[in-house]
C-alpha positions as MATLAB code, in Angstrom:
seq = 'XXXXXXXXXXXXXXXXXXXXXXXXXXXXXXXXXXXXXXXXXXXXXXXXXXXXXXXXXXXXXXXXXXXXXXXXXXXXXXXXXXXXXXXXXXXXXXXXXXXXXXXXXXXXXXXXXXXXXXXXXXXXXXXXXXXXXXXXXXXXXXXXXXXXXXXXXXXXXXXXXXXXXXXXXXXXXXXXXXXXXXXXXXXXXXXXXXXXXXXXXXXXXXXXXXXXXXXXXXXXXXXXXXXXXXXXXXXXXXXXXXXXXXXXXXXXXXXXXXXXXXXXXXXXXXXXXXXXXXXXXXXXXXXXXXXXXXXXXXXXXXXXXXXXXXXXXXXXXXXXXXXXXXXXXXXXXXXXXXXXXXXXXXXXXXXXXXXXXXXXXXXXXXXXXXXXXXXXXXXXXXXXXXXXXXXXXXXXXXXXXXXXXXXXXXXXXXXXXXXXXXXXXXXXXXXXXXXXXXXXXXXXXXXXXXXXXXXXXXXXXXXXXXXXXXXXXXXXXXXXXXXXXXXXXXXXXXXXXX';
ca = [
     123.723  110.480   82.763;
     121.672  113.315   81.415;
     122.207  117.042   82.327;
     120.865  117.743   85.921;
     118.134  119.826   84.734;
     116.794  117.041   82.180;
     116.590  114.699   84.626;
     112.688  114.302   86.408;
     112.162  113.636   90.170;
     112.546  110.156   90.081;
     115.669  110.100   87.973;
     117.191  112.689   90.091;
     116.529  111.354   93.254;
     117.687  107.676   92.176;
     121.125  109.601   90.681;
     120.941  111.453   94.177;
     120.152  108.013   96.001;
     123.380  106.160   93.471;
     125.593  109.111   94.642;
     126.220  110.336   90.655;
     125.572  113.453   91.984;
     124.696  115.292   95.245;
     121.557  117.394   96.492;
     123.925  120.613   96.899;
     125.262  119.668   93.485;
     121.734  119.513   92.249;
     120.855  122.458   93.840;
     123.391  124.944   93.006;
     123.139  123.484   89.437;
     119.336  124.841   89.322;
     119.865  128.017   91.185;
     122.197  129.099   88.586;
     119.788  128.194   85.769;
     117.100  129.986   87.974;
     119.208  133.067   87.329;
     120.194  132.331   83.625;
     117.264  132.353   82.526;
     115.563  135.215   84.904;
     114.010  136.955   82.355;
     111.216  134.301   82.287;
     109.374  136.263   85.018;
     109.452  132.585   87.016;
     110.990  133.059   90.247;
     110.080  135.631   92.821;
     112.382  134.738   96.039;
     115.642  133.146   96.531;
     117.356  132.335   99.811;
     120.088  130.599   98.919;
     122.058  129.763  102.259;
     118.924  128.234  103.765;
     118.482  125.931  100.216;
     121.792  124.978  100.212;
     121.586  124.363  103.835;
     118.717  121.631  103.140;
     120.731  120.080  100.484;
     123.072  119.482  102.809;
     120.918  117.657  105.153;
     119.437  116.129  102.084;
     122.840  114.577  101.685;
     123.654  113.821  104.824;
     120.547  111.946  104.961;
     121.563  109.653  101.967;
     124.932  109.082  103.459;
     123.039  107.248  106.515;
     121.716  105.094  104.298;
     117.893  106.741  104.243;
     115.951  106.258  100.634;
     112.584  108.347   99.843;
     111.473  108.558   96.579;
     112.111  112.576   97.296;
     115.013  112.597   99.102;
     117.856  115.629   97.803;
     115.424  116.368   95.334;
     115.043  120.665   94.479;
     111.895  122.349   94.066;
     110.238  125.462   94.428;
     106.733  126.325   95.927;
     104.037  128.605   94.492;
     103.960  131.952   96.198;
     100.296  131.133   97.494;
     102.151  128.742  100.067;
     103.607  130.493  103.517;
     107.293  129.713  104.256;
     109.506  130.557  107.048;
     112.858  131.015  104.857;
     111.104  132.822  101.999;
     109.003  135.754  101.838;
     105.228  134.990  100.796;
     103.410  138.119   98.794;
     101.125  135.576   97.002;
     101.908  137.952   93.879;
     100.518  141.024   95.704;
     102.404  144.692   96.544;
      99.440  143.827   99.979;
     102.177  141.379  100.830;
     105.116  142.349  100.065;
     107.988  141.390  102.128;
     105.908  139.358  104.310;
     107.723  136.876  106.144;
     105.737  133.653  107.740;
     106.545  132.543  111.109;
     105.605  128.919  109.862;
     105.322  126.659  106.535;
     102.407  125.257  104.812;
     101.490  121.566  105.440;
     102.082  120.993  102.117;
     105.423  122.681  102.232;
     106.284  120.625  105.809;
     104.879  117.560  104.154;
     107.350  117.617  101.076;
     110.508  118.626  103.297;
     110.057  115.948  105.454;
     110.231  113.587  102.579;
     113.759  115.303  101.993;
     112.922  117.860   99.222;
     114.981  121.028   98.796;
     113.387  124.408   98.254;
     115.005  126.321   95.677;
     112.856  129.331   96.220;
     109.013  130.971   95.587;
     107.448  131.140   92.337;
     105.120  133.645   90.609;
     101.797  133.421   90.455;
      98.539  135.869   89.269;
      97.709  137.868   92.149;
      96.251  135.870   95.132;
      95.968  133.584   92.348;
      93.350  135.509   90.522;
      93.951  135.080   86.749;
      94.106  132.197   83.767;
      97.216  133.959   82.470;
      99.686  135.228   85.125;
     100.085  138.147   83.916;
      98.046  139.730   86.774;
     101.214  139.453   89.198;
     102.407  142.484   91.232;
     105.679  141.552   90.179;
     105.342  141.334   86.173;
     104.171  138.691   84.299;
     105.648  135.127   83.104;
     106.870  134.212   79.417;
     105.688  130.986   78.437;
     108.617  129.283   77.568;
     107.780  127.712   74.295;
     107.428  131.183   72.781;
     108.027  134.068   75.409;
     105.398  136.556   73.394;
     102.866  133.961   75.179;
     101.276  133.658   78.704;
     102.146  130.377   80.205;
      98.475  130.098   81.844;
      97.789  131.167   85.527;
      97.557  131.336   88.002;
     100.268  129.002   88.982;
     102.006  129.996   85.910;
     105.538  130.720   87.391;
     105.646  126.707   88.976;
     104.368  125.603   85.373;
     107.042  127.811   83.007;
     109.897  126.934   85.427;
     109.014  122.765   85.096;
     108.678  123.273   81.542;
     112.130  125.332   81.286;
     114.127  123.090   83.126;
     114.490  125.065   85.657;
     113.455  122.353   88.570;
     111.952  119.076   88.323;
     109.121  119.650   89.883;
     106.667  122.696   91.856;
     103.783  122.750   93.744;
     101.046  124.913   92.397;
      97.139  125.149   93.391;
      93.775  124.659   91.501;
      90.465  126.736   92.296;
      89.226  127.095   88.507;
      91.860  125.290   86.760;
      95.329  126.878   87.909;
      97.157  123.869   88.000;
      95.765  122.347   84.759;
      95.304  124.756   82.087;
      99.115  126.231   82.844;
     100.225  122.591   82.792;
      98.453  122.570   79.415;
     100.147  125.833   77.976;
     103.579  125.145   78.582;
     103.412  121.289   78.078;
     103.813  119.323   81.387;
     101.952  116.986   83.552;
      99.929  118.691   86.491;
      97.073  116.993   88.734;
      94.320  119.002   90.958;
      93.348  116.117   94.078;
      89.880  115.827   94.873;
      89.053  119.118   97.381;
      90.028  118.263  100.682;
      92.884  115.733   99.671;
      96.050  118.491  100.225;
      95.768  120.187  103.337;
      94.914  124.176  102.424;
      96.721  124.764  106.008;
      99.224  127.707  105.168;
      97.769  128.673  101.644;
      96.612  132.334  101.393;
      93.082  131.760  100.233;
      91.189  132.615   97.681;
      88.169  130.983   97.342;
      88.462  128.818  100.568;
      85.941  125.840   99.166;
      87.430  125.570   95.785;
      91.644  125.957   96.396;
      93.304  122.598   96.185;
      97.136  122.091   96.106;
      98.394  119.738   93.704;
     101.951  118.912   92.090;
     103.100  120.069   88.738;
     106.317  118.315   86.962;
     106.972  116.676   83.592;
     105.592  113.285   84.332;
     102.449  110.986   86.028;
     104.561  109.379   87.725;
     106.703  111.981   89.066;
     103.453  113.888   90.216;
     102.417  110.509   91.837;
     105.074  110.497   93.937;
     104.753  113.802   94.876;
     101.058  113.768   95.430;
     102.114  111.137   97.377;
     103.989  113.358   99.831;
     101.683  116.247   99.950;
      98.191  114.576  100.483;
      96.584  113.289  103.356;
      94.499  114.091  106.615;
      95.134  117.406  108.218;
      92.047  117.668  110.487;
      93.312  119.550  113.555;
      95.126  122.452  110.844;
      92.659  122.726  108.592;
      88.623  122.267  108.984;
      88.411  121.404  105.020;
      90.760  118.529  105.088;
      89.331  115.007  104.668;
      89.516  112.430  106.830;
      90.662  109.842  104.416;
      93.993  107.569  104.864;
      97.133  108.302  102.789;
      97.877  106.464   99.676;
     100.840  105.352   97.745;
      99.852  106.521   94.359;
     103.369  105.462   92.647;
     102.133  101.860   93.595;
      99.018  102.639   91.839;
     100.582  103.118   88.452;
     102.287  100.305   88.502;
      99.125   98.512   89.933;
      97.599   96.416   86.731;
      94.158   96.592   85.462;
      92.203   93.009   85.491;
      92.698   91.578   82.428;
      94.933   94.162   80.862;
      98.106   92.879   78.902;
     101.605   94.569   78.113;
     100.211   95.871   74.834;
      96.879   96.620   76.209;
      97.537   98.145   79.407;
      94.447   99.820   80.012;
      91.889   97.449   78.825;
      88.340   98.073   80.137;
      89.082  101.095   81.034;
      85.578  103.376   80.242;
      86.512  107.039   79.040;
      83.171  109.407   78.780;
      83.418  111.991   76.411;
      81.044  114.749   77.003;
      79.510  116.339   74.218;
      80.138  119.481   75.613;
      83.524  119.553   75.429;
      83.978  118.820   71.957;
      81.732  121.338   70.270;
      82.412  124.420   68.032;
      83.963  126.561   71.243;
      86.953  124.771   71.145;
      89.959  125.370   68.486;
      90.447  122.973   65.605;
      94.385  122.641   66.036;
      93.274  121.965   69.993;
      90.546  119.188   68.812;
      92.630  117.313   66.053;
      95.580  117.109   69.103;
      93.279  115.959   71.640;
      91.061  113.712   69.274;
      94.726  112.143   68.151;
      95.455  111.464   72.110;
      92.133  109.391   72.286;
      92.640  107.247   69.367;
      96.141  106.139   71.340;
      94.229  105.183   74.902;
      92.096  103.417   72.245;
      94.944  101.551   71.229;
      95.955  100.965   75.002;
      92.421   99.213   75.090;
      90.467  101.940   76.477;
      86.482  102.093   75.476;
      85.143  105.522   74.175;
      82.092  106.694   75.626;
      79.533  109.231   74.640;
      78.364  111.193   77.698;
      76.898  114.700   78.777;
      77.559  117.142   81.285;
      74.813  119.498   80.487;
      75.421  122.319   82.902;
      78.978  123.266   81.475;
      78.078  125.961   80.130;
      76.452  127.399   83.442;
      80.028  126.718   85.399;
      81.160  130.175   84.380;
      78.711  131.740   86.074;
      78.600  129.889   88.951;
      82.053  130.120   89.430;
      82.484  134.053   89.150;
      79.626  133.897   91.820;
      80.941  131.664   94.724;
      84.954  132.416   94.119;
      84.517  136.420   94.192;
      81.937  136.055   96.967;
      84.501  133.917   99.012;
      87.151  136.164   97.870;
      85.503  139.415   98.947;
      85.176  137.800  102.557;
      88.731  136.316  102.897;
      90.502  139.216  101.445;
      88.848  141.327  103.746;
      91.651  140.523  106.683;
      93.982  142.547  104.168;
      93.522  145.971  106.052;
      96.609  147.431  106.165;
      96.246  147.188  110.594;
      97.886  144.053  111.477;
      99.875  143.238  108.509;
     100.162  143.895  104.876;
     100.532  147.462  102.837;
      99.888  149.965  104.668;
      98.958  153.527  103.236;
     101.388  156.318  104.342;
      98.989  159.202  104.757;
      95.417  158.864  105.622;
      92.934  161.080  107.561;
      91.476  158.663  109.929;
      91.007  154.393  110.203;
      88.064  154.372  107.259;
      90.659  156.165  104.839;
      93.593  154.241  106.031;
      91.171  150.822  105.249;
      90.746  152.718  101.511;
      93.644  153.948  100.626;
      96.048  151.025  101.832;
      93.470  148.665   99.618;
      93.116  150.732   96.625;
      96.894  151.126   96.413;
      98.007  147.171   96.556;
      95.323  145.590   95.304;
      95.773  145.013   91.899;
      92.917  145.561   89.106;
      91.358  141.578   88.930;
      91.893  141.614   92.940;
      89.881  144.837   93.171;
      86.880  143.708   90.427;
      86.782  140.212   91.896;
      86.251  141.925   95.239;
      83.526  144.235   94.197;
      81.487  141.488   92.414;
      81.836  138.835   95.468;
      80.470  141.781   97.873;
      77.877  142.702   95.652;
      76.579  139.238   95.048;
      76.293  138.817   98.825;
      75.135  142.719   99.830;
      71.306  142.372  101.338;
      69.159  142.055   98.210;
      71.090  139.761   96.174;
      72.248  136.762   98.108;
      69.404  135.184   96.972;
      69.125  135.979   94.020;
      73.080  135.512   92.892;
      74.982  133.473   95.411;
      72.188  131.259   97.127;
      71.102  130.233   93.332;
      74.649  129.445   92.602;
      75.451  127.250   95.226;
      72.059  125.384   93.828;
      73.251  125.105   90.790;
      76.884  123.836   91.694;
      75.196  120.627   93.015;
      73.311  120.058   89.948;
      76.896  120.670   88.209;
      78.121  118.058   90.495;
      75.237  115.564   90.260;
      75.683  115.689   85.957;
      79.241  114.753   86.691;
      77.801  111.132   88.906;
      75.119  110.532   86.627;
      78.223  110.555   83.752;
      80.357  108.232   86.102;
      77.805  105.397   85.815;
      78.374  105.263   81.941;
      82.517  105.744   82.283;
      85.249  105.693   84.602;
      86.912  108.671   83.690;
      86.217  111.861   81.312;
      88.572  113.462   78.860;
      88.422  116.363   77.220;
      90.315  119.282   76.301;
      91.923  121.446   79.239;
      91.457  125.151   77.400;
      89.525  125.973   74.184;
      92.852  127.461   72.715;
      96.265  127.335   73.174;
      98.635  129.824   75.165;
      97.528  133.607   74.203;
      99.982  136.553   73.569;
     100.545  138.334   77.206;
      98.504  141.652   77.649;
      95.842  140.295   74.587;
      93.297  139.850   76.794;
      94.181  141.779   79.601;
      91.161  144.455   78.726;
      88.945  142.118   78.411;
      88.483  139.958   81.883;
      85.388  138.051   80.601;
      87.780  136.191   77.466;
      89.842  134.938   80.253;
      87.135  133.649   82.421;
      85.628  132.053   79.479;
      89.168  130.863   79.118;
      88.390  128.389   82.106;
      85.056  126.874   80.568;
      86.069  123.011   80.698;
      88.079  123.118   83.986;
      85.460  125.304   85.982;
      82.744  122.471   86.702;
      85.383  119.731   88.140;
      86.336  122.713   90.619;
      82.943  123.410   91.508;
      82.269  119.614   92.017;
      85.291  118.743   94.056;
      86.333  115.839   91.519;
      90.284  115.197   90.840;
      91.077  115.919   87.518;
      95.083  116.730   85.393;
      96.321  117.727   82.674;
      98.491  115.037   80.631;
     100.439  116.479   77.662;
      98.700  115.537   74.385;
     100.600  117.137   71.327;
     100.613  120.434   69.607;
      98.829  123.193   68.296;
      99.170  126.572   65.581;
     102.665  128.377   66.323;
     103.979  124.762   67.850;
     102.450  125.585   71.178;
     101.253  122.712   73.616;
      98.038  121.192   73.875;
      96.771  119.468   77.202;
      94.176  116.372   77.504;
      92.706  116.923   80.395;
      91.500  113.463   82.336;
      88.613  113.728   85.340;
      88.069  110.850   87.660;
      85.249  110.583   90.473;
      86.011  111.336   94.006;
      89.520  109.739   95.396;
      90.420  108.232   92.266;
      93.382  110.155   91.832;
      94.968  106.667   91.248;
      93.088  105.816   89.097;
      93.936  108.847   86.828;
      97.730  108.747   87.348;
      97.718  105.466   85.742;
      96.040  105.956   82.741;
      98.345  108.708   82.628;
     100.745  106.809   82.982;
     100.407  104.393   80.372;
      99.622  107.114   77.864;
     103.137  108.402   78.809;
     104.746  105.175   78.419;
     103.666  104.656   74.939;
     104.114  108.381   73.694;
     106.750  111.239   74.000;
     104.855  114.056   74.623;
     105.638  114.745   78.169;
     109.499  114.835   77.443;
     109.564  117.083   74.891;
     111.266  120.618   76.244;
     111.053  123.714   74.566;
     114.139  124.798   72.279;
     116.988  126.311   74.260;
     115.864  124.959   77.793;
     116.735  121.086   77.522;
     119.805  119.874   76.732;
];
């Protein structure tokens, strides 16, 4: 058997399940890696009696005789997600040492299943950022090369999958947080269509873009996570979608019509949109993502040429409606109920000030200002109305594409992982950063980041796959089979895998 940490979710959970090793085993295995290898910035909270405790039942569970394709399994949870045995700061000195009464659905829904939490994981500041290196707490090494950001804002639950340190995290997608991390450090990470994961106990951001979504080193390990975590959470949370569970491990192994063992994904349409392949994005990013589309061509996929024409107007868009939405949820952050609190102030209006100007963090604060400007009398029209206009066109381009193709690839980022602190004076190179995730946001439509190859200094590359509305299946298994015929995905970087 292969080290504990090199082994995925379903491999550990089947060694779990075969009793070659034990949760706790598992579990104390990773914890001590967790603190190994601290420097990466990754982890933010441990509690180990209460992990250790749900190892235990874990175990106890597989000695009755119970089998779930999670069962004894360890992971950790971004630090967006509330928990009752871990503090929850969502990255922010406004939070810290906050302690939830209650978890997250997503977090319930996972535990249930019989995973183990080993712990919270860093993440930009209420997960404002593309590098993660807007955290309270200090930023995360990518760790391919630890001069480098490993993408944000669920950078902490992408670095610790890609170091070995856990199988598997959750993370969450508003711009591309899931993907373009899952990108940088070289793993497998999937954002649902919006509504899919219940956003029930997730501090929000921008509350009609944040999706939850699984991160680990594999389709189909995310598949049977996303498996756990999605479904209908009407009564919890007013976003949720009414729309029955799936089984989206039985979906990768689900063949196409007319496909064959060497071409597994024959008649499968992939759209190509001009837009993505232009002069914006890097030429060691373009030759590693054109090289990933000439293999689903071999797999008996069809290249299509297709257009998305409002790309470039996503950016935009997007730093309209998320700021505006973040101005109005962060506004519950007062320092009178819970939260920082100033120590001296003069009355309730400089309490309000002072306890917000001294733990909200720079991107927090700017993001703020924007969002209430773009809404202030005057200029709702003008910014935020028009936006929300145009984020329907956006989503229309994406339909008219899906009746020439059945999915669209692309790149995730423009460039590979950047050096931390290079652009942290200059916000608008890391929102234009975000320029081929933004629009699948904005439109609600599922899309993940597959691992694809590499780029200059050896770091990752992601191809980034988009499917329409529910077909999360659908991408997994073209994922999938792109897996199965190439290495990428379970390549780890040197001094992390065994």
């Amino acid at each position: 058997m292969k080290a504990l940490h090199d082994l995925g979710v379903l491999e550990l959970a089947t060694a779990i399940a075969a009793k070659q090793t034990s949760s706790v085993e598992a579990a104390q295995h990773l914890l001590a890696r967790a603190k190994q290898f601290a420097s990466l910035g990754a982890y933010l909270a441990f509690n180990e009696e209460a992990t250790l405790a749900q190892a235990r039942a874990a175990d106890a569970r597989v000695a009755a005789g119970e089998r779930t394709p999670l069962l004894g399994v360890p992971l950790a949870h971004k630090d967006i997600f509330v928990t009752k045995d871990f503090p929850t700061t969502a990255g922010s000195k406004m939070l810290a040492g906050y302690q939830s009464p209650f978890d997250a659905t997503v977090v319930q829904r996972l535990a249930a299943q019989g995973a183990v939490s080993l712990g919270k994981l860093n993440c930009d500041e209420f997960a404002m950022g593309s590098g993660n290196d807007n955290s309270a707490f200090g930023p995360v090494q990518n760790p391919w090369d630890v001069t480098r950001v490993p993408g944000g804002s669920s950078g902490g639950s992408a670095a610790a999958v890609a170091a070995r340190l856990m199988p598997a995290a959750t993370g969450t997608d508003t711009g591309g947080s899931i993907r373009q991390p899952a990108s940088f450090t070289g793993i497998t990470g999937i954002k649902p269509t919006y509504g899919r994961c219940s956003r029930y106990g997730m501090v929000a951001f921008a509350s009609s873009l944040d999706q939850a979504g699984p991160m680990a080193r594999s389709a189909a390990d995310c598949a049977a996570l996303l498996t756990a975590m999605a479904g209908p959470d009407i009564d919890r949370d007013s976003t949720s979608l009414d729309h029955p569970a799936e089984d989206y491990s039985a979906a990768i192994g689900r063949p196409r019509e007319g496909a064959t063992a060497a071409r597994p994904l024959k008649g499968l349409r992939i759209g190509l949109p001009a837009e993505f392949f232009g002069a914006g994005c890097a030429p060691d990013v373009l030759s590693a993502v054109r090289a990933a589309l000439a293999e689903y061509e071999k797999l008996g996929a069809t290249l299509v040429d297709i257009s998305l024409p409002r790309t470039e107007l996503s950016i935009p868009v997007y730093y309209i409606i998320a700021p505006a939405e973040a101005s109005s949820n962060l506004s519950r952050f007062d320092g009178v109920k819970f939260g920082h609190r100033a120590a001296k102030y003069d009355d309730l209006l400089d309490m309000y000030k002072k306890s917000r100007s001294e733990a909200f963090g720079p991107e927090v604060q700017r993001r703020i200002m924007i969002g209430t400007y773009v809404l202030s009398h005057g200029y709702y029209d003008a910014y935020y109305l028009k936006a929300q206009q145009i984020r329907r066109l956006i989503a229309q381009d994406f339909q008219s594409a899906f009746e020439r193709c059945d999915l669209i690839a692309g790149p995730v980022a423009p460039t590979v992982a950047w050096k931390i602190g290079e652009k942290s004076d200059d916000p608008m190179a890391n929102y234009l950063a975000d320029i081929y995730t933004l629009s699948t946001s904005l439109a609600g439509l599922p899309g993940m980041s597959v691992p694809a190859g590499f780029g200059v200094g050896g770091m990752p590359v992601g191809l980034q796959l988009v499917g329409n509305y529910f077909k999360e299946g659908e991408l997994l298994h073209a994922a999938h089979a792109f897996q199965q015929a190439t290495d990428w995905h379970s390549r780890s970087p040197s001094g992390f895998g065994s």
